[in-house]
C-alpha positions as CSV (number, residue, x, y, z in Angstrom):
1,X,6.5,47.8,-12.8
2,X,4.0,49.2,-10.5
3,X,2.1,49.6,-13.4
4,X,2.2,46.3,-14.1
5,X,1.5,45.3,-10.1
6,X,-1.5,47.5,-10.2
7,X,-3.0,45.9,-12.9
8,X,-2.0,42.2,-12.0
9,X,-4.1,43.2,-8.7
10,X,-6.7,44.7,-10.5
11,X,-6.7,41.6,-12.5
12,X,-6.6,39.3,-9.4
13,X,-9.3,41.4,-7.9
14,X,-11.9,40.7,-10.8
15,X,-10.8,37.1,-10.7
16,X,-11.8,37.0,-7.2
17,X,-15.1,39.0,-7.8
18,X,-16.0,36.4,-10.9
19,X,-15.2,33.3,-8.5
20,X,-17.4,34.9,-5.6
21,X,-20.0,35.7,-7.9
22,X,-19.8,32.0,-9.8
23,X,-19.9,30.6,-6.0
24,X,-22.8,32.6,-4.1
25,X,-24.7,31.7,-7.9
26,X,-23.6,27.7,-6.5
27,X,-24.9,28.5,-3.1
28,X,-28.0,30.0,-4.1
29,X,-28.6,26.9,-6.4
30,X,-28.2,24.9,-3.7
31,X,-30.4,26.3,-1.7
32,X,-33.2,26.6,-4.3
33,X,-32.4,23.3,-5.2
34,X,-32.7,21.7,-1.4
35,X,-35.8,23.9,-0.9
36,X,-37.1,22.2,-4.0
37,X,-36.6,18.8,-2.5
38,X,-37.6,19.2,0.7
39,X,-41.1,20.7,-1.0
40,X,-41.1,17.6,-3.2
41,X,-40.4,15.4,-0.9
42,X,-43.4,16.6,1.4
43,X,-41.0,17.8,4.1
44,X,-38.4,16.5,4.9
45,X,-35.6,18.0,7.4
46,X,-34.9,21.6,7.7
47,X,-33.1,23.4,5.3
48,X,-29.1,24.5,7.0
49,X,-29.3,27.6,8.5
50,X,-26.2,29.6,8.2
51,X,-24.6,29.8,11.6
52,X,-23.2,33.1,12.8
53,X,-19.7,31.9,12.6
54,X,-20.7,31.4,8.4
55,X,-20.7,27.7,8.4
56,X,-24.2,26.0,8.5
57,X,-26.2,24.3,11.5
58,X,-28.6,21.3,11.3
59,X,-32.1,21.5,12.4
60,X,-32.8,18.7,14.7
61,X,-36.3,19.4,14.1
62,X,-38.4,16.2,12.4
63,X,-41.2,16.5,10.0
64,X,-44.1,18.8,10.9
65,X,-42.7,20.5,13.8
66,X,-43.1,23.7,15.3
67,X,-40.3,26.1,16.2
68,X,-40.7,26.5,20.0
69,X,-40.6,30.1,19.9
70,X,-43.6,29.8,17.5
71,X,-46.9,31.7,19.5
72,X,-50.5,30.3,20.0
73,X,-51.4,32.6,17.5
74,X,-49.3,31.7,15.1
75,X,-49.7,27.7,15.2
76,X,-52.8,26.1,12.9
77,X,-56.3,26.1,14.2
78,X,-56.5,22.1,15.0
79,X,-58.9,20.0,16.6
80,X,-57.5,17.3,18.2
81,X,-59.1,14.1,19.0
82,X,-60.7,13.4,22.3
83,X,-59.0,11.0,24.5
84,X,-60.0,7.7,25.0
85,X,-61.4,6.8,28.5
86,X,-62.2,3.7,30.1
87,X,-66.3,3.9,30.6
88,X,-66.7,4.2,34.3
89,X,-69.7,1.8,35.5
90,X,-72.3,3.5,37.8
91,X,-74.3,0.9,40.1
92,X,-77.9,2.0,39.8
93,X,-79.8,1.1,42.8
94,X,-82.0,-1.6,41.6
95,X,-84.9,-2.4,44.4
96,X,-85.5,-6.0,44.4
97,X,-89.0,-7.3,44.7
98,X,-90.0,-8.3,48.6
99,X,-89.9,-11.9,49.0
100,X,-91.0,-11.2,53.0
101,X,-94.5,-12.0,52.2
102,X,-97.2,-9.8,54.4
103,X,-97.4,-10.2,57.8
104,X,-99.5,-13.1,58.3
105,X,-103.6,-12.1,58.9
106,X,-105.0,-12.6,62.0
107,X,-107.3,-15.3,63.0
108,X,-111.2,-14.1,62.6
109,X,-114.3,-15.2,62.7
110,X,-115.4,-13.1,59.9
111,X,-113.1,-10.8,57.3
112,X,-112.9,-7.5,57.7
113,X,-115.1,-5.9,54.6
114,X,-113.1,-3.8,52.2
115,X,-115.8,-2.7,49.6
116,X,-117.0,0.6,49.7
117,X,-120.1,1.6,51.4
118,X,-122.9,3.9,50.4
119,X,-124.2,7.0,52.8
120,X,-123.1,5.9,55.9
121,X,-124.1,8.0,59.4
122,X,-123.9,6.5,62.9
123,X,-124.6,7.6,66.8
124,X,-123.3,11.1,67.6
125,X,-121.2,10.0,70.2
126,X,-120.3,6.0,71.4
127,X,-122.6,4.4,73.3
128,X,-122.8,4.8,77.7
129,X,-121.3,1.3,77.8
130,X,-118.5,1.5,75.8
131,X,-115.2,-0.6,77.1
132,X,-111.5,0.6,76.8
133,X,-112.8,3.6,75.6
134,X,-109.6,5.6,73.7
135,X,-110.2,9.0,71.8
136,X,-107.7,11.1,69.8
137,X,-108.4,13.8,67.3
138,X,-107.3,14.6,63.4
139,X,-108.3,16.0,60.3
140,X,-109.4,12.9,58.3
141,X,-111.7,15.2,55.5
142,X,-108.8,17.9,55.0
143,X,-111.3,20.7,55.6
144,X,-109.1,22.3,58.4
145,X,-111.7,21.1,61.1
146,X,-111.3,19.1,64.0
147,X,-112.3,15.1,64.2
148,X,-113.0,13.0,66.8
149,X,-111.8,9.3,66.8
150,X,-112.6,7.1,68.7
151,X,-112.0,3.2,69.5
152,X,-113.4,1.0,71.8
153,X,-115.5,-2.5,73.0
154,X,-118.6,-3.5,72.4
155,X,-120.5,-7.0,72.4
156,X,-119.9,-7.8,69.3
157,X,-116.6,-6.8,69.2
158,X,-113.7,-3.8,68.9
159,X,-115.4,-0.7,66.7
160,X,-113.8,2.4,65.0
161,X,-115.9,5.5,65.1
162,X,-115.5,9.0,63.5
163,X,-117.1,12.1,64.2
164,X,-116.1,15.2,62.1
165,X,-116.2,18.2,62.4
166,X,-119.0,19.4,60.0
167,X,-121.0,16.9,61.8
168,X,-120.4,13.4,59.2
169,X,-120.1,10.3,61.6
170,X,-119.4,6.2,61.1
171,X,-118.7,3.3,63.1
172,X,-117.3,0.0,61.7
173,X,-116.3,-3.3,63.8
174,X,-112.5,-4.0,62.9
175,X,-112.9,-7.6,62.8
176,X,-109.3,-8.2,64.0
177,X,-107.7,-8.7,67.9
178,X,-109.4,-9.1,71.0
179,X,-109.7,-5.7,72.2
180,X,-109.2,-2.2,71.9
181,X,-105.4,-0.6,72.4
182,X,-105.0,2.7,70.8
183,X,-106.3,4.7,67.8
184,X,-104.3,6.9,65.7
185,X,-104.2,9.1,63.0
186,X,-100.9,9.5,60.3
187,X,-100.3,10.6,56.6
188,X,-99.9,7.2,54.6
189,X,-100.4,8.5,51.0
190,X,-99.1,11.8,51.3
191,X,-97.3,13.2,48.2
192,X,-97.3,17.0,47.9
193,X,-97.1,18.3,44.3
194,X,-99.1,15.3,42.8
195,X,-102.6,15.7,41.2
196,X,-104.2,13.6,44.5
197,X,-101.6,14.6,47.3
198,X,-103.3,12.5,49.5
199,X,-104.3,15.6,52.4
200,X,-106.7,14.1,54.8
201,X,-105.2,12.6,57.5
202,X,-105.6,8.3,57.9
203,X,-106.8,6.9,61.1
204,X,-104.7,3.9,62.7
205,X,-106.9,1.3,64.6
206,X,-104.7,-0.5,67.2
207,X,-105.9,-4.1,69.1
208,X,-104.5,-6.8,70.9
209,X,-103.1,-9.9,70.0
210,X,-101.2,-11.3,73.5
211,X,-99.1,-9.8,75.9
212,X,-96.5,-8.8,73.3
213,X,-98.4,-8.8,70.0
214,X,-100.9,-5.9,68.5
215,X,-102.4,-5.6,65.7
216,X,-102.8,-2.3,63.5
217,X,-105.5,-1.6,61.0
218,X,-105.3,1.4,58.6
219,X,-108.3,3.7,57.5
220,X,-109.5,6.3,54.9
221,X,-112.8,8.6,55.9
222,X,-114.4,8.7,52.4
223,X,-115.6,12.0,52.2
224,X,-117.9,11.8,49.4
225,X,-120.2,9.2,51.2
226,X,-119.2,10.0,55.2
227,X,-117.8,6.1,55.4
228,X,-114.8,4.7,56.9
229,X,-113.2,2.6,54.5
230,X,-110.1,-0.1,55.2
231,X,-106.8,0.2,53.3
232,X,-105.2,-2.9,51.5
233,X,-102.6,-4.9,51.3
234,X,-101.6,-4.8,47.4
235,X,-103.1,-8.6,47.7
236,X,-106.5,-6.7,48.3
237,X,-106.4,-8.0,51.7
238,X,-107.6,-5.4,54.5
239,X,-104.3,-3.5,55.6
240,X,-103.7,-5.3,59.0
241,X,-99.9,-5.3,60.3
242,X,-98.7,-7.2,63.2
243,X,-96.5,-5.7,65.7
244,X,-94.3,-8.3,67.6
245,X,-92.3,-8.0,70.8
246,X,-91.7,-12.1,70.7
247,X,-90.1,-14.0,67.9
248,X,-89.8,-12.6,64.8
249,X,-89.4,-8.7,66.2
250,X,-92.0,-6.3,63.8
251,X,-92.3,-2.6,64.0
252,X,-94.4,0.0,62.2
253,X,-93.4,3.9,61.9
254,X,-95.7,6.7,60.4
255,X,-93.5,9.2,58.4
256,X,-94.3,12.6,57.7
257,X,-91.8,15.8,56.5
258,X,-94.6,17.7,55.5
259,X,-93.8,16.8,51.9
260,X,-94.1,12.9,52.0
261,X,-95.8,10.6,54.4
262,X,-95.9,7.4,54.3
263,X,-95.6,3.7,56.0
264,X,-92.7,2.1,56.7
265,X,-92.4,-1.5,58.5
266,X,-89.2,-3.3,60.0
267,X,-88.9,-6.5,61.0
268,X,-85.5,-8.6,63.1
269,X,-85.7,-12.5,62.7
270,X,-83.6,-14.6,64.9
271,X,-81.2,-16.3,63.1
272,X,-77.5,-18.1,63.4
273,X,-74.5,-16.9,66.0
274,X,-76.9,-14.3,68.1
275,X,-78.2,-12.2,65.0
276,X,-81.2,-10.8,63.0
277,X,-81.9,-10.6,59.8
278,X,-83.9,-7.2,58.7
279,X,-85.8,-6.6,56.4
280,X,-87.5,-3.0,55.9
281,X,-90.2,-2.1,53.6
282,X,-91.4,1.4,52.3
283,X,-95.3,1.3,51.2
284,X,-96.9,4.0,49.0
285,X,-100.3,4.2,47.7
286,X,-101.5,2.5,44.4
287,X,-102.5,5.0,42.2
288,X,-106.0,6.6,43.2
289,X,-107.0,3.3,44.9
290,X,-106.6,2.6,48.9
291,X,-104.2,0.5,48.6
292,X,-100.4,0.3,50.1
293,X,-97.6,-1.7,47.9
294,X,-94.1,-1.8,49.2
295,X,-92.5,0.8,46.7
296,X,-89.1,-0.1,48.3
297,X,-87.5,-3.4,50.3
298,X,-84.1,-3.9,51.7
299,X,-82.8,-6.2,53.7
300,X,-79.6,-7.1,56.4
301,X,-78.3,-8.4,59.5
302,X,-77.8,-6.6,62.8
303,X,-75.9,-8.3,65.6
304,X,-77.7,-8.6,68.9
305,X,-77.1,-5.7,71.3
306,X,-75.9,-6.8,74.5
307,X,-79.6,-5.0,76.3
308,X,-82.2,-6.8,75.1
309,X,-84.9,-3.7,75.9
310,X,-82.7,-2.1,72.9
311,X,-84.3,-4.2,70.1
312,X,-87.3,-3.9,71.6
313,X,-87.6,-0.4,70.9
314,X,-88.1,-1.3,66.9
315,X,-90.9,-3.1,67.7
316,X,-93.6,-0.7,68.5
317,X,-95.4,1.8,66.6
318,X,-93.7,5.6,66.4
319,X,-94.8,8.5,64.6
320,X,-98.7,7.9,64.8
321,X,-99.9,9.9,67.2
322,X,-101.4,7.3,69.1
323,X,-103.9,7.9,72.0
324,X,-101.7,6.1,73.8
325,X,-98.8,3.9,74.0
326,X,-99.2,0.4,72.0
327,X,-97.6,-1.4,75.2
């Protein structure tokens, strides 16, 4: 009988072996099977895991995910798509075309003559009789030497002379205003850098037009010929710029960092409720000729200040070493 038990366990034992053996063969077919459907299907959801108590957990995980353990060195090299932004939309400052035109030209009896002269040479020095003689010096040839300017009354009306310093002299009759204020001198074309930086210093030729009203004129000593010569408007009219005190309120500035100078005007018009409207214009040279184009224009409003001297201050002339003041 123990015998017998023995082998009826021995028996039972194989049994079990065969039926484990027949079911890890069912498992593994299952598996292999499930692995071959989820390859055929293109990937589908994770194969069951077996779960440490030996039943089987679900992978929540949907198609073409990454296990979140996974490293950066272990995930695909990918290139992902940039995002789409909303184009931002730069203003670019557009300068509009002036639509101030010039300052109006003053009444003469004979225009001012812009066309180049030939050899020109005057007096050494102005003549004995001379009224509202005003002097100032600058470097209108660029050759480092002192020049003598000078501005005053004669018969026939306001001259310009120039004197420099290597001996070269000139003397024109401006044509413009009833007498002699100031003279100046002031970089108008200068542009450092540029293949005609403009060096020589300009000469500003100041007159009267009333009580609150002067006039300013704007020459080049041409150094080939010894000649003063007038600057233009870009009209080709003879550079002449009316300062006002009364009115429609007009300044003019000279503006030099040692870099750029140029000329820059402003001008306050009276208008509705106690204000102005401004405009301001920037001029630069044309090219290699003498003349001065607004290269920039804005324009505004600007409330009247409660001291009336205050606005007046804009209408003068600043920066041009004047002889003397223009009022």
């Amino acid at each position: 009988m123990g015998f017998q038990a023995e082998a009826t366990s021995a028996g039972d034992s194989e049994a079990e072996g065969e039926e484990m053996g027949r079911g890890r063969l069912a498992f593994a077919a299952a598996v292999v099977s499930c692995l071959l459907a989820a390859c055929g299907s293109g990937g589908g959801e994770a194969a069951p895991t077996p779960s440490e108590g030996g039943g089987t957990a679900t992978s929540a995980a949907t198609t073409s995910s990454v296990n979140a353990m996974t490293t950066s060195g272990d995930l695909p090299s990918t290139t992902l798509a940039p995002e789409t932004t909303v184009a931002t939309t730069v203003a670019v400052p557009v300068t509009p075309a002036p639509t101030a035109a010039p300052p109006p030209p003053p009444v003469v009896t004979a225009a001012p003559t812009t066309a180049p002269r030939a050899q020109c040479i005057a007096a050494f020095d102005p003549p004995a009789d001379a009224a509202n003689l005003k002097a100032t010096y600058a470097d209108v040839d660029a050759d480092g030497r002192i020049d003598v300017l000078w501005l005053y009354d004669a018969a026939d009306g306001t001259h310009l002379q120039v004197r420099t310093g290597r001996g070269a002299t000139d003397n024109v009759i401006l044509g413009y205003g009833t007498g002699a204020v100031a003279v100046g001198s002031g970089q108008v074309d200068l542009a450092m850098g540029s293949a005609d930086p403009g060096t020589p210093q300009e000469i500003l030729a100041v007159t009267s037009a009333g009580d609150a009203r002067r006039l300013v004129g704007v020459y080049g000593f041409a150094i080939a010929t010894g000649c003063l010569q007038s600057f233009t408007f870009d009209q080709g009219n003879p550079f002449v710029y009316l300062i006002s005190r009364q009115g429609a309120l007009s300044g003019l500035r000279c503006v030099n960092d040692g870099v750029n100078g140029h000329l820059e005007s402003f001008t306050a018009s009276p208008a509705a409720g106690d204000a102005f409207t401004t405009t301001h214009q920037v001029f630069g040279r044309q090219d290699k000729t003498r003349r001065l184009v607004p290269v920039s224009y804005d324009s505004g409003t600007l409330p009247a200040p409660a001291d009336p001297a205050a606005l007046a201050l804009g209408s003068d002339i600043t920066g041009c070493s004047l002889s003397q003041p223009a009022f």
